[in-house]
BAFI-3210 file (N, C-alpha, C; in Angstrom, 3 decimals, decimal comma, padded with zeros to 6 digits):
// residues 110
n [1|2|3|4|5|6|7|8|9|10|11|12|13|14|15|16|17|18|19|20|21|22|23|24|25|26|27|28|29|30|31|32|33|34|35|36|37|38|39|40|41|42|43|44|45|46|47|48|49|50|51|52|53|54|55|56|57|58|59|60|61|62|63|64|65|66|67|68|69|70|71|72|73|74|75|76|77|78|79|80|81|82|83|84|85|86|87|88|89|90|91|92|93|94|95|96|97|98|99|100|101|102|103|104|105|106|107|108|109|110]
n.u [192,452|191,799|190,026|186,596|185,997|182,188|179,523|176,720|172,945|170,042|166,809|163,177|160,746|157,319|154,068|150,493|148,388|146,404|146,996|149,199|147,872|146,045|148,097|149,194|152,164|154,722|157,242|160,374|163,009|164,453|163,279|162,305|158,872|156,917|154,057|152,802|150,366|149,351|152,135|153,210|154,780|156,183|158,018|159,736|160,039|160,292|158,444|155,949|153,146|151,656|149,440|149,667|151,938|153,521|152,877|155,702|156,516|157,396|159,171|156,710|154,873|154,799|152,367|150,606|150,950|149,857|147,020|146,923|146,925|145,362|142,715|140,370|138,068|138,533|139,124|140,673|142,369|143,556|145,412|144,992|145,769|147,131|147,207|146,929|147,878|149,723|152,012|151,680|150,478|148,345|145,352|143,356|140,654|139,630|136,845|133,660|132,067|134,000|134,913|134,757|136,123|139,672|140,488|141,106|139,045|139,697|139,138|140,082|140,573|139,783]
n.v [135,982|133,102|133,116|131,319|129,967|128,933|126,669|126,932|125,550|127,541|127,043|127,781|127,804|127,079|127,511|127,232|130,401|129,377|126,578|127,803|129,519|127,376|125,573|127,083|127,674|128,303|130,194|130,161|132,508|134,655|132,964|132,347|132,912|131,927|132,295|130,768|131,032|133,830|134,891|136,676|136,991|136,215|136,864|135,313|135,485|133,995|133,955|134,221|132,634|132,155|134,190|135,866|137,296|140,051|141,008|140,985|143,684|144,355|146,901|148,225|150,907|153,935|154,718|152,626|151,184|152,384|152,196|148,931|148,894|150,338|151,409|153,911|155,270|154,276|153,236|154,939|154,971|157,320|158,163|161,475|164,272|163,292|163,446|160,818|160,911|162,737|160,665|158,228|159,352|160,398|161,180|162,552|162,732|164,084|162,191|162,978|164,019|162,743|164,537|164,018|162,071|161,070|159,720|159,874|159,632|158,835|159,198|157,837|159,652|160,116]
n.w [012,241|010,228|007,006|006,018|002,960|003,263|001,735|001,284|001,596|001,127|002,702|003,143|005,178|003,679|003,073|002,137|002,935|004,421|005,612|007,207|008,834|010,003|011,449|012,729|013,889|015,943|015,177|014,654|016,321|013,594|011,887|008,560|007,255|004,284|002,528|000,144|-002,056|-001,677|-001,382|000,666|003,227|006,680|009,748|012,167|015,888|017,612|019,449|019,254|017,863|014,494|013,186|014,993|014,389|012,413|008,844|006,729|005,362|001,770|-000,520|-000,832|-000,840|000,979|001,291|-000,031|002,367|004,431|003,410|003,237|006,155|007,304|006,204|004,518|006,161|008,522|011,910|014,603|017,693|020,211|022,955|024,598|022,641|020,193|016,817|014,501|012,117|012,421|012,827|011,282|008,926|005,826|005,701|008,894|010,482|013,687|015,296|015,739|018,947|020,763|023,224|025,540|027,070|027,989|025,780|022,019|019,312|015,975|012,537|009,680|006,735|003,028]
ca.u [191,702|191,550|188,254|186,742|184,374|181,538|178,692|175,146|171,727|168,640|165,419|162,633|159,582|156,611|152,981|149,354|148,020|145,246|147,704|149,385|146,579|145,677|149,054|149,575|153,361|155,890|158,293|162,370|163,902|164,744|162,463|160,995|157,815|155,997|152,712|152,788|149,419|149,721|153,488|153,388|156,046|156,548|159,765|159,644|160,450|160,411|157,536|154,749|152,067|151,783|148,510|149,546|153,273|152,778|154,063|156,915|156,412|158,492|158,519|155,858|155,232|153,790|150,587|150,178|151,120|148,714|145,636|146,691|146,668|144,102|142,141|139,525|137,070|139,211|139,274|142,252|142,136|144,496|145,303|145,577|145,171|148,243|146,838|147,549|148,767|152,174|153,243|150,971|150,302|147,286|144,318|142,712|139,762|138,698|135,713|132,055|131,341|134,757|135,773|134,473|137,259|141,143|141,072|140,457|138,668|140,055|138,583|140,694|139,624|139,906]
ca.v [134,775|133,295|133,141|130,286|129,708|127,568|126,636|125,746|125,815|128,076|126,505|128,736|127,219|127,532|126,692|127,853|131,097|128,199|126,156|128,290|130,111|125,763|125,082|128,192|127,519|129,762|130,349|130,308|133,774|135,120|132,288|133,445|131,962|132,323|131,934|130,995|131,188|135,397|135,802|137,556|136,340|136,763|136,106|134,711|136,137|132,693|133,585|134,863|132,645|132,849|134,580|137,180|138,076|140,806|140,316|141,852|144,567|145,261|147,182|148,922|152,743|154,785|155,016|151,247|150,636|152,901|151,791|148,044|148,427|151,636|152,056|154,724|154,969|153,066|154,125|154,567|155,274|157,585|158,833|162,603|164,858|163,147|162,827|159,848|162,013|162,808|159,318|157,316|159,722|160,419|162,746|162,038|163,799|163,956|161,764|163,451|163,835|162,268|165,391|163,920|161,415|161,603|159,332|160,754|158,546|159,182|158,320|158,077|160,339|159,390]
ca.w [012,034|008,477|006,569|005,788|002,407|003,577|001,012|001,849|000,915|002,214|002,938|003,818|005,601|002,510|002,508|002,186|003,974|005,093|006,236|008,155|009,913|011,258|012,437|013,799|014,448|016,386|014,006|015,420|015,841|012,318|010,337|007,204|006,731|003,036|001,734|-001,374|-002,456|-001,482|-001,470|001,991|004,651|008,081|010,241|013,843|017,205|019,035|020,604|018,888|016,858|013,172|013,162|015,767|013,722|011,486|007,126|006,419|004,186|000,800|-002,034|-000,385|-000,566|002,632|001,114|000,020|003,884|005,171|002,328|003,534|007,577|007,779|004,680|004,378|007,141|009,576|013,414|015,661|018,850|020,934|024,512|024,337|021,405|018,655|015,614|013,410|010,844|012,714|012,378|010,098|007,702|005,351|006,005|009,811|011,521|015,070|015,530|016,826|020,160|022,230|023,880|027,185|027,590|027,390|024,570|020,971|018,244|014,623|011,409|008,252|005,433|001,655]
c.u [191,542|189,978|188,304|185,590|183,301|179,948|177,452|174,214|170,425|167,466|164,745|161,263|158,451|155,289|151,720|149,047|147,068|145,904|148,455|148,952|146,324|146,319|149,054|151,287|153,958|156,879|160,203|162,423|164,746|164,003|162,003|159,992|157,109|154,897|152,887|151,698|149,526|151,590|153,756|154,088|155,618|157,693|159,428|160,567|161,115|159,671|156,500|154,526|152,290|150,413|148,863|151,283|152,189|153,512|155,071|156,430|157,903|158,384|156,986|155,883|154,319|152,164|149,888|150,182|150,313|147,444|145,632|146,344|145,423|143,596|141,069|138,227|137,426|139,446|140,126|141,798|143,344|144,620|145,894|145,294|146,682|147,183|147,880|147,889|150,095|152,960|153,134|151,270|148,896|146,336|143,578|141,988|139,098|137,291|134,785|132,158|132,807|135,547|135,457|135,094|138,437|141,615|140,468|140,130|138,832|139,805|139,625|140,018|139,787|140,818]
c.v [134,561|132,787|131,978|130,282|128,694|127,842|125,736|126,429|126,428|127,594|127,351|127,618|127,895|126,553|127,819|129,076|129,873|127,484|126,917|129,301|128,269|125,746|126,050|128,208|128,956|129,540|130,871|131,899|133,463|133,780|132,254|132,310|132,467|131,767|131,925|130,642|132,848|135,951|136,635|136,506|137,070|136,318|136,171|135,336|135,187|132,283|133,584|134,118|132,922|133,783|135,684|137,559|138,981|140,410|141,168|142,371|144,934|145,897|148,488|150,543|152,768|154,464|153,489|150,920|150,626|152,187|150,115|147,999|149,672|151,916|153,187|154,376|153,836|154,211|154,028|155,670|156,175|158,102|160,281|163,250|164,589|162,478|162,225|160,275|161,997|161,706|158,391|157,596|159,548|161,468|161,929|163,191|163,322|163,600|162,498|163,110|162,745|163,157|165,084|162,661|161,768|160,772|159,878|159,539|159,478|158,404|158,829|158,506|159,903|161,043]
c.w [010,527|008,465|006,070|004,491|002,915|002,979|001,709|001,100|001,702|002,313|003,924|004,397|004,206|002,655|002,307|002,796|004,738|006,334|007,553|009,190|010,993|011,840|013,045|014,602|014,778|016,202|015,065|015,072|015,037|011,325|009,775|007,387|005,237|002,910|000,785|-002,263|-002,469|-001,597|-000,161|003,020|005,909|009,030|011,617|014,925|018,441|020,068|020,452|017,696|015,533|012,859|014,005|014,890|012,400|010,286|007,620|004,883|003,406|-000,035|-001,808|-000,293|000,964|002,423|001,092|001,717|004,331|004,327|003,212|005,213|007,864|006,868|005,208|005,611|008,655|010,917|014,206|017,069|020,196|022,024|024,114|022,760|020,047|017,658|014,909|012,574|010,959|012,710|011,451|008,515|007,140|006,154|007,826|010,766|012,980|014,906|016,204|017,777|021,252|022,349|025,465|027,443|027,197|026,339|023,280|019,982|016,909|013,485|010,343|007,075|004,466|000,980]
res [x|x|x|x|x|x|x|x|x|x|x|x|x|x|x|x|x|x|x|x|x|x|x|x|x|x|x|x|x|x|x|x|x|x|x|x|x|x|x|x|x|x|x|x|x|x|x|x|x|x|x|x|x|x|x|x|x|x|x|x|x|x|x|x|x|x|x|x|x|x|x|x|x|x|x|x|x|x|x|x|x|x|x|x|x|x|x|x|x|x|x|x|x|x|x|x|x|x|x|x|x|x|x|x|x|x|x|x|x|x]
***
């Protein structure tokens, strides 16, 4: 098959975080969306809300990740005894007093 050059131009969807918290649009599978007041994107599924998609993280280390979605004193909740450690990362201690269910409450240390 021969190749073909074919030139175009990208247009990203771009407005407010404000803005796009009102509309709340559900963004086409693979459509960037930007804020450009914050600079934080998110890219569409086709199905899912702009308020329920998560950013897309770049540039980002582990730790910034963790500091932005679990900062210090933040509680996670798990079935069984895995600590958030083995996949998260960062320091995490078994919460007081839930050994009398099978879920474990974990606080993030500093």
């Amino acid at each position: 098959m021969a190749e073909k050059a074919v030139y175009g131009k990208l247009c990203l969807r771009i407005d407010t975080a404000g803005n796009w918290r009102t509309a709340n649009p559900v963004l086409l599978r693979g459509e960037i969306g930007i804020e450009e007041d914050t600079s934080r994107m998110k890219v569409g599924d086709g199905q899912t809300a702009w308020v329920e998609l998560p950013y897309v993280i770049i540039g980002m280390t582990r730790e910034e990740i963790l500091e932005t979605f679990f900062p210090v004193n933040s509680l996670r909740i798990t079935v069984g005894d895995e600590n958030p450690a083995d996949t998260l990362g960062g320091e995490w201690k078994e919460a007081v007093g839930t050994d009398k269910t099978e879920f474990k409450y974990w606080v993030r240390k500093a």
